[in-house]
N, C-alpha and C positions, 0 to 999 in steps of 0.2 A: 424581317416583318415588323412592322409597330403595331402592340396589341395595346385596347385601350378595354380595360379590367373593370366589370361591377364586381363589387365584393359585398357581399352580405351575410357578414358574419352572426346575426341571428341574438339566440337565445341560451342560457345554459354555456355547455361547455364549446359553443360557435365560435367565441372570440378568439378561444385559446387554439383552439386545430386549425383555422382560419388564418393567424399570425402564420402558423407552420406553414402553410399552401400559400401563401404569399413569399414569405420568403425562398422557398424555393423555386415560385415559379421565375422570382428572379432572378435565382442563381444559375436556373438554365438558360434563360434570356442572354444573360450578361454571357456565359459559354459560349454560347451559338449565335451572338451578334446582334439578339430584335431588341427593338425597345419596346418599354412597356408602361404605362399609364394605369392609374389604379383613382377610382374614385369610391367612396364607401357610402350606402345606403341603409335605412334604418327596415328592419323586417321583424315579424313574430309577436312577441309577448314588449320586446322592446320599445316596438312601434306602435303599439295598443300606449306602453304606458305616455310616451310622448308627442303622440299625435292623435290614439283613438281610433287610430286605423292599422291593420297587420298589415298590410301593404299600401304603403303611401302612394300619393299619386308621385308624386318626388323621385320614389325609389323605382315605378313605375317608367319615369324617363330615363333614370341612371341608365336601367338596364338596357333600354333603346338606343340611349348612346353607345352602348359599346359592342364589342366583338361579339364576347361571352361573356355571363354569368359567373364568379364562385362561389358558390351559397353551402351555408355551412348546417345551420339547425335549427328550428324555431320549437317552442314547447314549452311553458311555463304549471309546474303544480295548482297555481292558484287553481288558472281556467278548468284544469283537469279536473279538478273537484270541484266543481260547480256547474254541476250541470245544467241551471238558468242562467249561465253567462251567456249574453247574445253576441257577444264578438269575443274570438279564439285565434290565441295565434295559430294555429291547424289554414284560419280561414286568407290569411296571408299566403300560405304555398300554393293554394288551390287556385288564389285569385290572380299569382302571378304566371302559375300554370296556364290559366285560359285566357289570360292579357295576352300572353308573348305567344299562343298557338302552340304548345308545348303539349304536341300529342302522342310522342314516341318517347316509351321512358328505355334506356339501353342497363340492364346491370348483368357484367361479367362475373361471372362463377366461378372460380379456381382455388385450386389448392397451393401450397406452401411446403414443402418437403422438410421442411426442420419444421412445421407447426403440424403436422397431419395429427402429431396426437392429441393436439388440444378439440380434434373434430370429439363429440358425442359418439360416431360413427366409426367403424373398422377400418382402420388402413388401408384392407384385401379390398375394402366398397369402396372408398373416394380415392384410395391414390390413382392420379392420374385426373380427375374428374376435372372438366373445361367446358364449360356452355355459358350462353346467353338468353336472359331472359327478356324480351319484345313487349312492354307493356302498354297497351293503349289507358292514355295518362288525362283524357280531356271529356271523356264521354262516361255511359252505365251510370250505376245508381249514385256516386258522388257528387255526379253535379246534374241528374233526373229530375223531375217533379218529386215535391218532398212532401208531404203532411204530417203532423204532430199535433197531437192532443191526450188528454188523460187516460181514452179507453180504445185508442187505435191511431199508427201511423204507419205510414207507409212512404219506401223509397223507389222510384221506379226507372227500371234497369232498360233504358232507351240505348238505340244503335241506328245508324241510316248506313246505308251502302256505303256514301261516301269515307263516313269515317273508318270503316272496317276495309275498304282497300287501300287508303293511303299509309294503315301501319301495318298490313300485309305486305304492300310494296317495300316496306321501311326492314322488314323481317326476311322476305327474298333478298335483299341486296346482302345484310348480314351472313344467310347461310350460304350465301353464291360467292362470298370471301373466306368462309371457312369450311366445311366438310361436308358442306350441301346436303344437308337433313335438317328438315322443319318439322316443328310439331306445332300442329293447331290444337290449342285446350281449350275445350269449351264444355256445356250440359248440354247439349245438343236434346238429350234425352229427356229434358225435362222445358227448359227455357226457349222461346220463342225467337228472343234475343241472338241466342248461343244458335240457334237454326239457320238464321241468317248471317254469322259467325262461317259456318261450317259450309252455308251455298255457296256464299263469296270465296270459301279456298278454293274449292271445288271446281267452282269456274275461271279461277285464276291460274291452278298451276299448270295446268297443259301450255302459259307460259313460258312456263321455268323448268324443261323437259330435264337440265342436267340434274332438278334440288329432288330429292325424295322428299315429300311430300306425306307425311301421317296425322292422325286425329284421336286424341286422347281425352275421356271427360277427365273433367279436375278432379275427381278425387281418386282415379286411376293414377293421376299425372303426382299429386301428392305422394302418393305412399311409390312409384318408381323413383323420383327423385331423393326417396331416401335409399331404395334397396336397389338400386341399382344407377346413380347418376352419371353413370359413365354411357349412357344410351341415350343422352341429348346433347345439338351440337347448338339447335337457337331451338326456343320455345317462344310463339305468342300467342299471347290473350288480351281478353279486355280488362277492365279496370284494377274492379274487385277482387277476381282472380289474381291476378299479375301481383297485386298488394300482397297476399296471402301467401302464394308462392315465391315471390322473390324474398322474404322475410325466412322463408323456409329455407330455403337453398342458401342464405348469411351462417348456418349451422355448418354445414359441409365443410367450409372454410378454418370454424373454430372458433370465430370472431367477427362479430358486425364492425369493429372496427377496423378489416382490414379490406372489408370490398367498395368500390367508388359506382358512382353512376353518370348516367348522360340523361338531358332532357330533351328535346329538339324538336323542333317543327316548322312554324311560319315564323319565327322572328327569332329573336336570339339567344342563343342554345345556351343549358345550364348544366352548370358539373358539380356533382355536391358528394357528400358521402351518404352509405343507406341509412347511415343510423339514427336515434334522435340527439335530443338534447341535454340528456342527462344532466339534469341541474341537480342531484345530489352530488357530483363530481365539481362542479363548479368551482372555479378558482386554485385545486387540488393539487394542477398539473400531475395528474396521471393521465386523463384522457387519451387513447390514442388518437395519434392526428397520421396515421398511414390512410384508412381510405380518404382522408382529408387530400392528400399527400399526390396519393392514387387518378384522384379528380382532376388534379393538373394535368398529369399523364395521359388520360383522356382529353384532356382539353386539346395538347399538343397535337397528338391524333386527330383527333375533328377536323384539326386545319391541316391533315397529312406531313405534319413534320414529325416523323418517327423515328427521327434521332432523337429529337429532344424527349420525346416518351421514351424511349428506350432507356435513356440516359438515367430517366426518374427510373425506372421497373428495376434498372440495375441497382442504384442506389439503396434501394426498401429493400430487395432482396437480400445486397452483403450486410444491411443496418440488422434483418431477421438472422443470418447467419452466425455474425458475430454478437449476439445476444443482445443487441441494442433495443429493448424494448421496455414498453409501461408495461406497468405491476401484471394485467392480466391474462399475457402471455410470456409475462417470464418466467425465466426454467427456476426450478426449487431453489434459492438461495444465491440465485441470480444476482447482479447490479442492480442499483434503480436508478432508470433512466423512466425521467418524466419527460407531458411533452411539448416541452422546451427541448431538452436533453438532445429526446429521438429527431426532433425535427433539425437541430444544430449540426447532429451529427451526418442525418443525410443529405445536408445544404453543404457541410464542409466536405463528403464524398465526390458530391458534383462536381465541386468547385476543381479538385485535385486529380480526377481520372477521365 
């Protein structure tokens, strides 16, 4: 296959887990036969300082040009404290969000058997723990009718039919590949929004006779996902929701640096890690770049070559095995492997197995 590569490596510490996901998506490339094409575009705080815009129109075509997306992290301190700054790198992801139709956000939840005790949580409650969180990525209050003023604003949490069965349909296909149990989260009990949420499952699943089918409001759905996450197999919701909960569920794991995500919709799908930018890391090399790593993995997936995923999951996993990690998952007195290091070593694993 010949893949032709946007890379947007971002903000903070984008550049440096960005190098890592580059190099190895080559070095499964170069394995398994495809070639691959890489052009680089400017996003985030970067792109504010040298265009004035978070998302270039520029960067805008890159990403048209190609397959898929790698995008790494956008977030700069200044913008974060100041909150009269009228352009944010934040406004860059959002913008390439709803440029490319990017309405289904995919992020996988699992545990790590040599890290489970870095989770917050009991062993007894996450070992084992596997689910997918379904987030609608392009509608609700982030991109709503907005008002701001000194003594009242408001964001308003808008949904049309349409957009709430295309990542329903996006959420059925997910659990009708894995254990066929969906959970709809929504406030049904409160929100108008979430009511139309919950008629559209309603009337949808007597399609999907094999998937179980349930409905949980979010903050039932919150406090199960900590005490008991081994009871979901997909979860979707809409936006805001989705944002709060998938950020929650990065815990279970131990580390937001080791889970990756998918973007996907009407144009060209994007594979990024959940985390941000940590610009106090910057230039450090400690950053981990596994869900960096991880996004490739999915990438491979998307296009159904699940050798080449494989090949990454194998790799990250004997790299966690044999201690191969940054600072803050290493065992007490560990090696330091920064990540250069880690990324070196699971490009040299590809390369060799």
């Amino acid at each position: 296959m010949n893949f032709k590569i946007a890379v947007l490596p971002g903000d903070g510490i984008g550049p440096e887990i960005s190098a890592q996901g580059v190099d190895v998506m080559s070095a499964v490339c170069e394995r398994f036969g495809h070639d691959v094409e890489y052009s680089y575009a400017l996003c985030g705080a970067d792109a504010i300082d040298r265009t004035g815009d978070p998302f270039p129109e520029e960067t805008f075509r890159t990403c048209l040009w190609a397959d898929a997306v790698l995008f790494s992290a956008v977030g700069d301190p200044r913008f974060d404290n100041d909150p009269t700054a009228k352009v944010r790198p934040e406004q860059g992801l959002l913008a390439m969000r709803k440029k490319l139709g990017l309405f289904a956000n995919i992020r996988p939840v699992e545990t790590f058997d040599c890290l489970i005790h870095m989770s917050p949580l009991r062993k007894e409650i996450i070992e084992g723990a596997d689910f997918v969180c379904i987030r609608e990525l392009t509608g609700g209050m982030y991109f709503g009718e907005k008002f701001e003023s000194d003594d009242r604003a408001y964001d308003t949490n808008a949904y049309t039919r349409t957009e709430i069965e295309r990542i329903l349909r996006v959420a059925y296909a997910y659990a009708g590949r894995r254990r066929k149990h969906l959970t709809v989260v929504d406030k049904a009990n409160v929100l108008a929004s979430s009511r139309l949420w919950r008629k559209m499952a309603q009337e949808m699943a007597p399609q999907y006779p094999d998937i179980t089918t349930d409905y949980m409001y979010v903050d039932n759905a919150a406090m199960r996902m900590i005490q008991d996450p081994r009871f979901f197999d997909v979860i979707v919701t809409e936006n805001t929701f989705g944002d709060i909960l998938t950020d929650e569920g990065s815990v279970i794991s131990g580390s937001m640096g080791l889970l990756p995500s998918a973007s996907t919709g009407e144009k060209t799908p994007v594979f990024e890690p959940i985390h941000g930018s940590w610009p106090q890391a910057k230039g450090k090399n400690i950053a981990n770049p596994i869900a960096q790593i991880l996004s490739v993995a999915m990438l491979f997936e998307h296009f159904c070559l699940t050798e080449e995923g494989a090949a990454i999951r194998q790799a990250v996993n004997a790299a966690l095995d044999a201690n191969v990690r940054t600072p803050e998952i290493q065992i007490p007195d560990g090696p330091f492997y920064g990540t250069r290091e880690v990324g070196a070593w699971i490009v040299d694993y590809i390369r060799n197995h």
